[in-house]
N, CA, C and O of each residue as an XYZ file, in Angstrom:
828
protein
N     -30.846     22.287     -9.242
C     -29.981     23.464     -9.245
C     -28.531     23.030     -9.438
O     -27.971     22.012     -9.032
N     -28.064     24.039    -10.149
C     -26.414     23.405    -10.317
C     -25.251     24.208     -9.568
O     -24.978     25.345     -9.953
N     -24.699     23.738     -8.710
C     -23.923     23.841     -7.492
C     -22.446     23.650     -7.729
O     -21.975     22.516     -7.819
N     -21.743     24.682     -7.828
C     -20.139     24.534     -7.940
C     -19.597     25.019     -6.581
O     -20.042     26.137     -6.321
N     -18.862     24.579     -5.732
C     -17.992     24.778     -4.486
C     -16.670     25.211     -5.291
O     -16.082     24.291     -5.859
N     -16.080     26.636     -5.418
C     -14.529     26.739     -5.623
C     -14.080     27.305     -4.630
O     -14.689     27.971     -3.793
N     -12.234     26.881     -4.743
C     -11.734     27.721     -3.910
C     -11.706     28.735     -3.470
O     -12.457     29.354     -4.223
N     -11.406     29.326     -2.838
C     -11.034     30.595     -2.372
C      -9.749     31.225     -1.813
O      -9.445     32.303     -2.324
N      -8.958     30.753     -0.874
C      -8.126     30.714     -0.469
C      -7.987     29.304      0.805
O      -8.766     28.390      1.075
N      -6.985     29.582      1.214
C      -6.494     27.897      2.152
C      -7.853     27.772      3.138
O      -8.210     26.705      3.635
N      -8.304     28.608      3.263
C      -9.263     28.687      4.683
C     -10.876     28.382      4.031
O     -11.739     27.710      4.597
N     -11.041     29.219      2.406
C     -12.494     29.368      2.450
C     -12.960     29.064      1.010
O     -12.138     28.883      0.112
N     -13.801     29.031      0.881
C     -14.842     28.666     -0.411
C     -15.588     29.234     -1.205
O     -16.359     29.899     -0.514
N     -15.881     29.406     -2.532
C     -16.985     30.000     -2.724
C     -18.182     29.389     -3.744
O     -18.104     28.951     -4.892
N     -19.464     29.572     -2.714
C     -20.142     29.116     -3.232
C     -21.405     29.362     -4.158
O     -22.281     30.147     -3.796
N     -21.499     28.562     -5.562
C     -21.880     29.241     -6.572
C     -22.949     27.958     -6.762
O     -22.808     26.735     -6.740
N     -24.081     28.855     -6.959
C     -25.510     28.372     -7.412
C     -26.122     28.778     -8.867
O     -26.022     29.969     -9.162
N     -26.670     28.010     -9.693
C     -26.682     28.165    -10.926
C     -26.311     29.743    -11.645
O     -26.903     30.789    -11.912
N     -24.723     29.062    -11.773
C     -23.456     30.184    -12.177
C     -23.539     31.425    -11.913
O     -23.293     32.227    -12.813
N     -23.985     31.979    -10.331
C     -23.954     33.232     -9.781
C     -23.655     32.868     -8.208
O     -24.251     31.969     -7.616
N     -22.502     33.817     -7.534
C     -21.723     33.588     -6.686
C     -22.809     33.930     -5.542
O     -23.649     34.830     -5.513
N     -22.486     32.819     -4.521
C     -23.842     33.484     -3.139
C     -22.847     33.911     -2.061
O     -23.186     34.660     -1.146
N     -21.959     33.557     -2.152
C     -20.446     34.205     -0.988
C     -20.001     33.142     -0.819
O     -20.217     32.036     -1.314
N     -18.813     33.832      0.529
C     -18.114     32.770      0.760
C     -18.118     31.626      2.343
O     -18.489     32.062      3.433
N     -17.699     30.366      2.163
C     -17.899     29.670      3.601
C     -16.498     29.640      4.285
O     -15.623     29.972      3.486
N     -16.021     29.338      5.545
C     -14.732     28.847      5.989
C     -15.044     26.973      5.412
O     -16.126     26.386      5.382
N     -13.516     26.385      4.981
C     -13.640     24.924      4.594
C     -14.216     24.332      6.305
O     -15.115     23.508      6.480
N     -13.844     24.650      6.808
C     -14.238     23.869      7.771
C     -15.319     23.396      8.089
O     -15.396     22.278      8.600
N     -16.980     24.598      7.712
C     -18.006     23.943      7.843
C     -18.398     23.795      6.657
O     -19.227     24.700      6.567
N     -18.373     23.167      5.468
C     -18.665     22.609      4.698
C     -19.333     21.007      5.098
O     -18.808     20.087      5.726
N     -20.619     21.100      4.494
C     -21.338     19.463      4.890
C     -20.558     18.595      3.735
O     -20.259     18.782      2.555
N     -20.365     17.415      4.821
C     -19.214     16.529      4.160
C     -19.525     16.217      3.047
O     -18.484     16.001      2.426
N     -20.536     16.041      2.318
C     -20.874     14.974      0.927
C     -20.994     16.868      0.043
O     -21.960     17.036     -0.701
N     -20.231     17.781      0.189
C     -20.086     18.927     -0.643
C     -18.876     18.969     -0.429
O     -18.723     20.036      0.167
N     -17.687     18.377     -0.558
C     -15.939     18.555     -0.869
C     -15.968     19.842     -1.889
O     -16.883     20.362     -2.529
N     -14.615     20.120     -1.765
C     -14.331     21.583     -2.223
C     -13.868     20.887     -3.784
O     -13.276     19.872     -4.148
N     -14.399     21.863     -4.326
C     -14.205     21.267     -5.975
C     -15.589     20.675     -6.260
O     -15.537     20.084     -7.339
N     -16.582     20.618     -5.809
C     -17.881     19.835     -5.975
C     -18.031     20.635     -7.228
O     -17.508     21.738     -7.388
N     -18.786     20.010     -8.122
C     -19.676     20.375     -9.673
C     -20.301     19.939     -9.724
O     -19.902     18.979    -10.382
N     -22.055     19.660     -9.342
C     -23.028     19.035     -9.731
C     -24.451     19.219     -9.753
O     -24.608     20.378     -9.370
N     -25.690     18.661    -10.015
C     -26.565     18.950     -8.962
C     -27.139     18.815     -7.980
O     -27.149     17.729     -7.402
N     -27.804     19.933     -7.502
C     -28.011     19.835     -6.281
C     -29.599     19.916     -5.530
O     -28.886     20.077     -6.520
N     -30.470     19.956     -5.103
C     -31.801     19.661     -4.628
C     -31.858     20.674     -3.869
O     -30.893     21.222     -3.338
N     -33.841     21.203     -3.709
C     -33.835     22.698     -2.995
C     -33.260     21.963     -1.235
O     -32.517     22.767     -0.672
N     -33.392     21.262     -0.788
C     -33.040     21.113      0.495
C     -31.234     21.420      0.918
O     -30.719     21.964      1.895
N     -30.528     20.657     -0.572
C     -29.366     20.747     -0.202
C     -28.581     22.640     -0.774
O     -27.548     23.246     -0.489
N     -29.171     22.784     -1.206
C     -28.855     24.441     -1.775
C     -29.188     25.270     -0.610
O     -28.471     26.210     -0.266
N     -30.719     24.795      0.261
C     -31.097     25.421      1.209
C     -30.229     25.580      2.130
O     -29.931     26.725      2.470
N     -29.510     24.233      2.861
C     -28.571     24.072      3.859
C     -27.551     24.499      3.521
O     -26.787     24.416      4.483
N     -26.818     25.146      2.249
C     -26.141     25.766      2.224
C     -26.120     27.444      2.049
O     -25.074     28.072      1.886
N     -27.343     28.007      2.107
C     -27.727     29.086      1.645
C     -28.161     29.510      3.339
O     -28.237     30.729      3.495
N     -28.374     28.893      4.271
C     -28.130     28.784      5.520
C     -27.300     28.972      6.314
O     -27.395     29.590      7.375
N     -26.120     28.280      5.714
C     -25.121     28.257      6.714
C     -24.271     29.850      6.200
O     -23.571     30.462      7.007
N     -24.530     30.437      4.472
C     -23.939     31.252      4.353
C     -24.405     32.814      4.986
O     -23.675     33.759      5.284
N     -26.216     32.665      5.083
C     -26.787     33.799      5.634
C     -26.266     34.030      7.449
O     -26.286     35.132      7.996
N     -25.859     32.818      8.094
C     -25.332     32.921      9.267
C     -23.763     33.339      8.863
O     -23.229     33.928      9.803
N     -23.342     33.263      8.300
C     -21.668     33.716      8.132
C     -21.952     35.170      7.515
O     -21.075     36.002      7.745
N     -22.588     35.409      7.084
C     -22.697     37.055      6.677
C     -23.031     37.660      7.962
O     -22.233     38.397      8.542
N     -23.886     37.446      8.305
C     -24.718     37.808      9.770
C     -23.102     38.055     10.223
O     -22.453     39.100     10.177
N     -22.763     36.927     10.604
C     -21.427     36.620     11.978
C     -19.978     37.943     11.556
O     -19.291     38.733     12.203
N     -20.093     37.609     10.397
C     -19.242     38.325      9.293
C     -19.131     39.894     10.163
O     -18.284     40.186     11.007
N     -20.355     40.831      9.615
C     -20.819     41.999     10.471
C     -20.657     42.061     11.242
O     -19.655     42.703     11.557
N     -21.518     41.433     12.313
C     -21.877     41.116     13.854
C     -20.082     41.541     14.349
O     -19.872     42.459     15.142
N     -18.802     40.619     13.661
C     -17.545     40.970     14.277
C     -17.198     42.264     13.953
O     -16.854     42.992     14.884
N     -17.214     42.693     12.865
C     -16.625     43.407     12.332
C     -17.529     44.847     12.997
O     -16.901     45.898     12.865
N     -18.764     44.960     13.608
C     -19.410     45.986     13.824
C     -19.105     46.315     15.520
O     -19.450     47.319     16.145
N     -18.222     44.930     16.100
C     -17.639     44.868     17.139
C     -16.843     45.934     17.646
O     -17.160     46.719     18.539
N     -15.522     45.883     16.839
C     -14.732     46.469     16.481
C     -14.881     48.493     16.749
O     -14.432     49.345     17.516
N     -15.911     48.398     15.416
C     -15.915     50.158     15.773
C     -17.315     50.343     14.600
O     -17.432     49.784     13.509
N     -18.264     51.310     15.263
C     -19.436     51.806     14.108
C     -18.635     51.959     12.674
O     -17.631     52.652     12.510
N     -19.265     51.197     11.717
C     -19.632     51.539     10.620
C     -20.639     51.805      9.905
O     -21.612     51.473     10.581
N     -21.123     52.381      8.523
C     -22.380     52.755      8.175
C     -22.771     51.549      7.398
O     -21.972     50.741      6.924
N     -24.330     51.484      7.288
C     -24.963     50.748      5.996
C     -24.020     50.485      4.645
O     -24.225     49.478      3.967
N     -23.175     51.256      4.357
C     -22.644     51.698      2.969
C     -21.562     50.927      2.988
O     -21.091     50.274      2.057
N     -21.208     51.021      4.022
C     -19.548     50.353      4.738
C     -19.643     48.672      4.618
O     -18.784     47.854      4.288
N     -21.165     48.489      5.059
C     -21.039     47.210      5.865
C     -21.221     46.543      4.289
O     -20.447     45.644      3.960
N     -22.216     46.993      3.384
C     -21.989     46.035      1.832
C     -20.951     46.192      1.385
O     -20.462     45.262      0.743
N     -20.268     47.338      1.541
C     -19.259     47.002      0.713
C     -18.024     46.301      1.374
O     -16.946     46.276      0.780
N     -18.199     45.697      2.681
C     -17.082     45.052      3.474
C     -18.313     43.373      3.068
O     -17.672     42.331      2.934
N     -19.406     43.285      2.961
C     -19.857     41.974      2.691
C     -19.439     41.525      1.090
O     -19.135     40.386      0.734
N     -19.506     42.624      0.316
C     -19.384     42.183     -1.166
C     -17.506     41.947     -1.400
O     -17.002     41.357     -2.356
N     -16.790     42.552     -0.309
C     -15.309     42.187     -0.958
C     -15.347     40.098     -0.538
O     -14.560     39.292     -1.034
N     -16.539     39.734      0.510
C     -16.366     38.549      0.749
C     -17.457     37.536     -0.569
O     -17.893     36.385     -0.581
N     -17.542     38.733     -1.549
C     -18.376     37.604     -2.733
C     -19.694     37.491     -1.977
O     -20.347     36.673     -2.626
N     -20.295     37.827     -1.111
C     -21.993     37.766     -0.903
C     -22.665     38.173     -1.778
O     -22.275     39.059     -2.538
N     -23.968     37.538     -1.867
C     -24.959     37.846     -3.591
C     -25.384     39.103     -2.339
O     -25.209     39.148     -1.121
N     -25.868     39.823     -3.102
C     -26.330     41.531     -2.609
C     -27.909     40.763     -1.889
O     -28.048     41.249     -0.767
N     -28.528     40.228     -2.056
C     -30.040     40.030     -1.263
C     -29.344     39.175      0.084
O     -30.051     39.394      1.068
N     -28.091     38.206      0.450
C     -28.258     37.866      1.088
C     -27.081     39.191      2.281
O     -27.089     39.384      3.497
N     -26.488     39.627      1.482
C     -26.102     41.106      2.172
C     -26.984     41.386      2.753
O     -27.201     40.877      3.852
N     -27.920     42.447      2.107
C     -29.667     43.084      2.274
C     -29.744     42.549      4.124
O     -29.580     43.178      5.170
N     -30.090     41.034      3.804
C     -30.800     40.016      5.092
C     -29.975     40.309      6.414
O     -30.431     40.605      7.519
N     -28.632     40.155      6.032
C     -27.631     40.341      7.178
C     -27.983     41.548      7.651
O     -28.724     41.666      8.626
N     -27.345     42.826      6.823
C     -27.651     43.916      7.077
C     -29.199     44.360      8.567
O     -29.116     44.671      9.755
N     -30.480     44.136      7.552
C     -31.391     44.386      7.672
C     -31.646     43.866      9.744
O     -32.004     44.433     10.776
N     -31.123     42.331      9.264
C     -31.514     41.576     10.857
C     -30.361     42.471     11.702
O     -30.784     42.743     12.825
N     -29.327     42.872     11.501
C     -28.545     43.589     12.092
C     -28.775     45.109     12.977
O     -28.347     45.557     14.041
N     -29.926     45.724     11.624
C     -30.051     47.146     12.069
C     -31.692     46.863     13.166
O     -32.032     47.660     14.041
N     -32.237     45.967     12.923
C     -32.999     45.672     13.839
C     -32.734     45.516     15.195
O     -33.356     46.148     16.049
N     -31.812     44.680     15.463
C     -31.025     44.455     16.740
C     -30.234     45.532     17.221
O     -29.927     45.563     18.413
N     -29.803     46.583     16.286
C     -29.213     47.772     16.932
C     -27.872     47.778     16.943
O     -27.179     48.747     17.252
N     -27.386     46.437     16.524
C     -26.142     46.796     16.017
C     -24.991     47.372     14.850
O     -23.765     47.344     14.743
N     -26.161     47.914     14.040
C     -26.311     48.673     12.887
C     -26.859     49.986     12.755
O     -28.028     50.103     12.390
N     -26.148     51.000     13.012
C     -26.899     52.389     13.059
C     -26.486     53.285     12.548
O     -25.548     53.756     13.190
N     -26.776     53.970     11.391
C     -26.235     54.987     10.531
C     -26.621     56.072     11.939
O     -25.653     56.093     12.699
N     -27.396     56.657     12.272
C     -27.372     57.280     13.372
C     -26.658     57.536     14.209
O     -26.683     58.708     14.582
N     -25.661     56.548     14.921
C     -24.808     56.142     15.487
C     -23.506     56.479     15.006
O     -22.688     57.210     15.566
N     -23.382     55.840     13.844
C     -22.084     55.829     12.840
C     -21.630     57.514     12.761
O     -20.552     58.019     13.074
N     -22.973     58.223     12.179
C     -22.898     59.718     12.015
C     -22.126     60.344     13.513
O     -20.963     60.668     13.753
N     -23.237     60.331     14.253
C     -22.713     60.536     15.579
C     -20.914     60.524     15.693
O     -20.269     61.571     15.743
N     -20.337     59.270     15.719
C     -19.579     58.768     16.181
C     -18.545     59.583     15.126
O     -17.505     59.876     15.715
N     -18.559     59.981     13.855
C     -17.635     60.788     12.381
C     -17.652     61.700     13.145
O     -16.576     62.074     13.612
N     -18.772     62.301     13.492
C     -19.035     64.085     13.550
C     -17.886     64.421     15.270
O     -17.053     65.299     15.494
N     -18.307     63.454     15.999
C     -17.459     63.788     17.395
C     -15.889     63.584     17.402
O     -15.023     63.978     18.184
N     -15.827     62.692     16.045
C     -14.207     62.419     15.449
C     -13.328     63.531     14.833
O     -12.228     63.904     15.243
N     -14.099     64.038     13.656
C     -13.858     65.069     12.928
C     -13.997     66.785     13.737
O     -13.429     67.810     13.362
N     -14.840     66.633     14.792
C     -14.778     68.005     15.505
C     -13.801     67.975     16.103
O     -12.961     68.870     16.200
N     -13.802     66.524     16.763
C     -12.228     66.949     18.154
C     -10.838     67.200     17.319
O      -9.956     67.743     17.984
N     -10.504     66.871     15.906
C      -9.875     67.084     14.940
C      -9.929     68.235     14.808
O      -8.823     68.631     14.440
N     -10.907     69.352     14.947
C     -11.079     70.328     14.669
C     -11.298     70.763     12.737
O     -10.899     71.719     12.071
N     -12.047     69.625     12.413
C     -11.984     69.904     11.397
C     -13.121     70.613     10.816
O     -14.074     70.861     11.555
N     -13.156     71.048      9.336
C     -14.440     72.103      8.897
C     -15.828     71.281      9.025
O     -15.935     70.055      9.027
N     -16.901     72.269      9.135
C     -18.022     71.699      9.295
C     -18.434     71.030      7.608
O     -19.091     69.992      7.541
N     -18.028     71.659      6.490
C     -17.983     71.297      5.067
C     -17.139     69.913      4.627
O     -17.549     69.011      3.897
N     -15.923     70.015      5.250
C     -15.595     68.312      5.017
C     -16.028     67.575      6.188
O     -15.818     66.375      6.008
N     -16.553     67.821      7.329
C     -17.650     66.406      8.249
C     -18.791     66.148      7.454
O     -19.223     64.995      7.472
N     -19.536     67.252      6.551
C     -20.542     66.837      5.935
C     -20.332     66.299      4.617
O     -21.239     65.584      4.191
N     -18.869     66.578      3.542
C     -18.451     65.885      2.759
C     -18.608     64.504      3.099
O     -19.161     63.913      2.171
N     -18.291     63.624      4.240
C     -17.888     62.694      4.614
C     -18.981     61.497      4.369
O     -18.998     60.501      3.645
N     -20.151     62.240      5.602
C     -21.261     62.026      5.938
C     -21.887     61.805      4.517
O     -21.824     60.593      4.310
N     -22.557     62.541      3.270
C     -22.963     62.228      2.193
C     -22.439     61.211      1.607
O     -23.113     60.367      1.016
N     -20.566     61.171      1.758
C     -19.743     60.387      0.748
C     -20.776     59.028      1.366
O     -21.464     58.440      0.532
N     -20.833     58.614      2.729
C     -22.005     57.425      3.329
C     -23.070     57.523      2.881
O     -23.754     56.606      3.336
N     -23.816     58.349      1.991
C     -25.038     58.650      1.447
C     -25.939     58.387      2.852
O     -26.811     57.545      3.067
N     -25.511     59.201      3.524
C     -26.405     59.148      4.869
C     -27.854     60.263      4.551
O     -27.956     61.134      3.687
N     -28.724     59.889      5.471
C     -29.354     61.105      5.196
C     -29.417     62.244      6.102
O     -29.440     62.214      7.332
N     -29.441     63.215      5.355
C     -29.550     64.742      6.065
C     -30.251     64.808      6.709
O     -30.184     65.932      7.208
N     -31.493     63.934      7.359
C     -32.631     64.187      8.313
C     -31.735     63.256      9.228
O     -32.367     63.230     10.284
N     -30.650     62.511      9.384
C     -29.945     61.808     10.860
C     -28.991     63.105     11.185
O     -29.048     63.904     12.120
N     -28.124     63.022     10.109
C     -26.862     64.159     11.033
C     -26.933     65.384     11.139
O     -26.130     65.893     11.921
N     -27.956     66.350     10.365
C     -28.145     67.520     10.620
C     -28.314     68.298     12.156
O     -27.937     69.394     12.570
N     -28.881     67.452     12.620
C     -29.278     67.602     14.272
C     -28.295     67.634     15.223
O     -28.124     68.377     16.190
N     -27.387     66.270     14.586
C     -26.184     65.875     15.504
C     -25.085     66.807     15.277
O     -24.333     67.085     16.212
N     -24.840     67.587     13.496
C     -23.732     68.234     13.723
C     -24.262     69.987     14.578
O     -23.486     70.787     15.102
N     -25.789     70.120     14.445
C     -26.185     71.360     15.133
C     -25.841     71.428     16.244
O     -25.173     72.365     16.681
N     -26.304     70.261     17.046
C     -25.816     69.840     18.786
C     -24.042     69.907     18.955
O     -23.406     70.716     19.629
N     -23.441     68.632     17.999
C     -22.549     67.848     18.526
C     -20.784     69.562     18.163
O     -19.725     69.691     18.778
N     -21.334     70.383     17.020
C     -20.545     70.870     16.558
C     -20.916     72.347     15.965
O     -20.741     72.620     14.778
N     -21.411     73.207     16.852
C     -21.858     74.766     16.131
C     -21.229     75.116     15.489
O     -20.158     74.545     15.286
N     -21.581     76.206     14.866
C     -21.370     76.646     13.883
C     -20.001     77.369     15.185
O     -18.801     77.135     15.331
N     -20.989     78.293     15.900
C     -20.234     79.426     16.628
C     -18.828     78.672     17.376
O     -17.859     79.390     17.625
N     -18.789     77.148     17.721
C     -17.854     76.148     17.791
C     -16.695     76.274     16.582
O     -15.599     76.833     16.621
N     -17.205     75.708     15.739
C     -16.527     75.344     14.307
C     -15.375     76.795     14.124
O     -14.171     76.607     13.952
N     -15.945     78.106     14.193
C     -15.566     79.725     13.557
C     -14.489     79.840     14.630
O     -13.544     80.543     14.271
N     -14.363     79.173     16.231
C     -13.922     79.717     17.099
C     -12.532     79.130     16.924
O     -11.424     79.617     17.152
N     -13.023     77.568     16.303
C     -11.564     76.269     15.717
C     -11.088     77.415     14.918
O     -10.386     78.183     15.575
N     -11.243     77.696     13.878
C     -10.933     78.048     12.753
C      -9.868     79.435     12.838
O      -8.800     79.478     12.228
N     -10.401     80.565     13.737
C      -9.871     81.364     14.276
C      -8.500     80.891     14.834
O      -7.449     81.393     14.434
N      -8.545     79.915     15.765
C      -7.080     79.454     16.441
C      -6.213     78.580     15.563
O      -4.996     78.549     15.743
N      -6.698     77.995     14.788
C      -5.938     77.427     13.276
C      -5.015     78.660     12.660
O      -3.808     78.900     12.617
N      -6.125     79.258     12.243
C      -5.362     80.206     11.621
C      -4.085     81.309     11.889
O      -3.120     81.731     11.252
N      -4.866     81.563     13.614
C      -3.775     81.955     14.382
C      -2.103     81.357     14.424
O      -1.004     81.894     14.286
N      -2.464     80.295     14.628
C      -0.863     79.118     14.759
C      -0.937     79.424     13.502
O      -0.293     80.469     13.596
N      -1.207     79.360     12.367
C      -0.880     78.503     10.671
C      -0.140     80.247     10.490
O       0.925     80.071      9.898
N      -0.305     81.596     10.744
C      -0.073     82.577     10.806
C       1.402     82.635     11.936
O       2.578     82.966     11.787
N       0.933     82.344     12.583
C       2.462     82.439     13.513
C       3.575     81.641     13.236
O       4.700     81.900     13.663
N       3.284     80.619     12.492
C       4.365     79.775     11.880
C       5.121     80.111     10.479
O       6.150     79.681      9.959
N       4.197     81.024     10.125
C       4.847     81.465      8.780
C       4.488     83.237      8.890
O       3.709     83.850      8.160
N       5.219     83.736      9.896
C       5.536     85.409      9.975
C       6.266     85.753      9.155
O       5.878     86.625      8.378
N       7.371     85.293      9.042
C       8.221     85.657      7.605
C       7.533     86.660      6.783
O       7.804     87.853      6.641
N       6.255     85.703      6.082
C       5.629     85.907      5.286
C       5.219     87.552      5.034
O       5.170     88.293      6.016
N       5.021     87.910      4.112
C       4.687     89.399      3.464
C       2.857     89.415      3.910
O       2.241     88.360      3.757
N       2.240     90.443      4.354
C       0.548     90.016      4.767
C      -0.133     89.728      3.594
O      -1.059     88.919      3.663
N       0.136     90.214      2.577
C      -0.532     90.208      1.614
C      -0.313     88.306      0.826
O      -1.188     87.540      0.422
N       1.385     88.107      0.896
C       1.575     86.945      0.691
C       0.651     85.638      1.396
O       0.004     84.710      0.911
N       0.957     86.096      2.807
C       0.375     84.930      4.084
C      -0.955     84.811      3.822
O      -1.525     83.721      3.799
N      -1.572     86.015      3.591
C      -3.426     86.157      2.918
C      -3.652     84.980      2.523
O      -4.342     84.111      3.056
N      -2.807     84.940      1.164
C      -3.218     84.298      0.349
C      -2.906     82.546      0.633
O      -3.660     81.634      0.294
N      -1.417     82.391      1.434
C      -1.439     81.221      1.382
C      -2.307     80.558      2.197
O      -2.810     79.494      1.838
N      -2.624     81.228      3.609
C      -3.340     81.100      4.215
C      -4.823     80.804      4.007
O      -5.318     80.152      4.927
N      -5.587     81.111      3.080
C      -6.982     81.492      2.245
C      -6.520     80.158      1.813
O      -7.088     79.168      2.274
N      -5.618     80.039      1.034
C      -5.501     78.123      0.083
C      -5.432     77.151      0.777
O      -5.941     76.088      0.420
N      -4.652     77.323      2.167
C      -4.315     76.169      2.887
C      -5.867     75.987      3.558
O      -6.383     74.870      3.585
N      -6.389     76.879      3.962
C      -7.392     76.214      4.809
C      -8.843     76.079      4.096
O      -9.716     75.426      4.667
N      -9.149     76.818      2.601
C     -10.088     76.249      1.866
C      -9.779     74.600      1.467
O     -10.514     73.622      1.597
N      -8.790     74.677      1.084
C      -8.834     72.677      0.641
C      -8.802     71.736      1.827
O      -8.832     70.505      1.827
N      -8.718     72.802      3.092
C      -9.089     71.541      4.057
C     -10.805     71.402      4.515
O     -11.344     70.731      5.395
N     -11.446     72.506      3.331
C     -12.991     72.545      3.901
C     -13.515     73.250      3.895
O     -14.670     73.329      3.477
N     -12.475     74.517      4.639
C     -13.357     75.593      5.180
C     -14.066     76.804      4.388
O     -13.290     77.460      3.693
N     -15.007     77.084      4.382
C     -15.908     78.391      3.765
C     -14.864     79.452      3.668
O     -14.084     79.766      4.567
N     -14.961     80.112      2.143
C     -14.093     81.261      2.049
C     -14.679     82.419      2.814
O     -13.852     83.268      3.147
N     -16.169     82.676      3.231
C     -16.498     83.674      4.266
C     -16.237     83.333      5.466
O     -16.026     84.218      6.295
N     -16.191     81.983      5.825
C     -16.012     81.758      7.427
C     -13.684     82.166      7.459
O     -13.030     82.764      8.312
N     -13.298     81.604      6.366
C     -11.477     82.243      6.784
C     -11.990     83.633      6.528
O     -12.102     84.015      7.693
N     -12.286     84.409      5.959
C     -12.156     85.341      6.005
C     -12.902     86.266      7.299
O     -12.486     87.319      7.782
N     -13.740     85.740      7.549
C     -14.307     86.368      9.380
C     -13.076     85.712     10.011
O     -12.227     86.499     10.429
N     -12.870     84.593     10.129
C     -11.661     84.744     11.036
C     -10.580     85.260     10.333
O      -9.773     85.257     11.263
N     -10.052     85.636      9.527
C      -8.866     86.211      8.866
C      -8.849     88.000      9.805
O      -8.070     88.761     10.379
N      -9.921     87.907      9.513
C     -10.443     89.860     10.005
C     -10.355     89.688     11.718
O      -9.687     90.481     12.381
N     -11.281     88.300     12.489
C     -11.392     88.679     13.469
C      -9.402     88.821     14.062
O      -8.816     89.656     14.752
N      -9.124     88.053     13.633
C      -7.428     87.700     14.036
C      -6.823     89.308     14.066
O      -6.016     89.520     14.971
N      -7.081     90.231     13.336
C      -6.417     91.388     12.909
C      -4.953     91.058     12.319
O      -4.530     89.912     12.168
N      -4.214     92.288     11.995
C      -2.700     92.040     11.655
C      -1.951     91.077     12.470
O      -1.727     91.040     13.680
N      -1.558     90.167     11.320
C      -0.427     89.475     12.335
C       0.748     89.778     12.415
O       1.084     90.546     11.514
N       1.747     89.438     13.295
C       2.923     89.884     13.475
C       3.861     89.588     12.510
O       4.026     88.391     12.272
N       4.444     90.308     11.963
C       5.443     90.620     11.160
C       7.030     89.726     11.264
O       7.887     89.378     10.451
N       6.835     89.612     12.685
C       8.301     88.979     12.799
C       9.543     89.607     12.349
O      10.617     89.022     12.489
């Protein structure tokens, strides 16, 4: 097999097996008779021990980074591939990860939906979000039924509108309607759900 070690930056390496990148190492554990700049070949044992030490640095890679705060499946390749990992040894990390439970789109969902409600935001952009993760609709459907009703969501929306209305009385009703209707569709919300709360609110004050 033919084995190139290049740089990467001051700290790390990347290592490439017949001319396709497998990720990257810190210089530090590099096995000594593989110096940085190596070009040569290499034997299944010695490709192995390095295809080893990189499936534990992907692993470790995650493992910190999932420390930190839930992320999804979607998140975690594309935070392994900015480090140059070949996508199967992603896959491995991943996979041994969601086994152990420190990997849970379940979780992740959970954790958006209780973010984005206390935000008070629309139930249409939490589920924008959620897809943008290509999650599936059989995890968060449940969680946003529980975590965020509907009859929840209409009650936000109502007191939004209230303040977003009291801040701009000035306004002509017919004018405020409308800006009102724009401002809070592009943040999400259903043009029947502003408009039940538009109605439940009644006339606003004139100022």
């Amino acid at each position: 097999m033919r084995l190139r070690i290049n740089p990467k930056n001051k700290l790390a390496v990347i290592i490439e097996i017949d001319g396709v990148n497998q990720g990257t190492l810190p210089r530090r554990v590099l096995p000594p008779r593989f110096p940085e700049g190596f070009a040569g070949e290499a034997d299944k044992e010695e490709t192995g021990e390095l295809l080893e030490l990189l499936r534990a640095r992907a692993f470790n890679l995650l493992l910190d980074w999932l420390a930190k705060s839930e992320h999804s499946t979607l998140q975690c390749r594309a935070y392994l591939k900015r480090h140059l990992f070949h996508p199967s040894l992603a896959e491995e990390a991943i996979e041994r990860l969601r086994q152990l439970n420190y990997l849970s789109d379940e979780r992740f969902a959970e954790t958006l939906i209780r973010s984005y409600a206390n935000r008070r935001a629309s139930r249409r952009a939490i589920i924008a979000k959620l897809r943008e993760q290509r999650i599936p609709s059989s995890l968060w459907e449940p969680l946003l039924a529980e975590i965020y009703p509907r009859q929840e969501a209409s009650s936000n929306l109502r007191e939004l509108l209230a303040r977003y209305c009291a801040s701009h009385g000035e306004l002509p009703r017919n004018k405020l309607r409308e800006k009102a209707f724009t401002h809070f569709f592009r943040k999400g919300f259903e043009l029947q759900d502003i408009q039940s709360a538009w109605e439940a609110l009644g006339k606003p004050a004139s100022g």
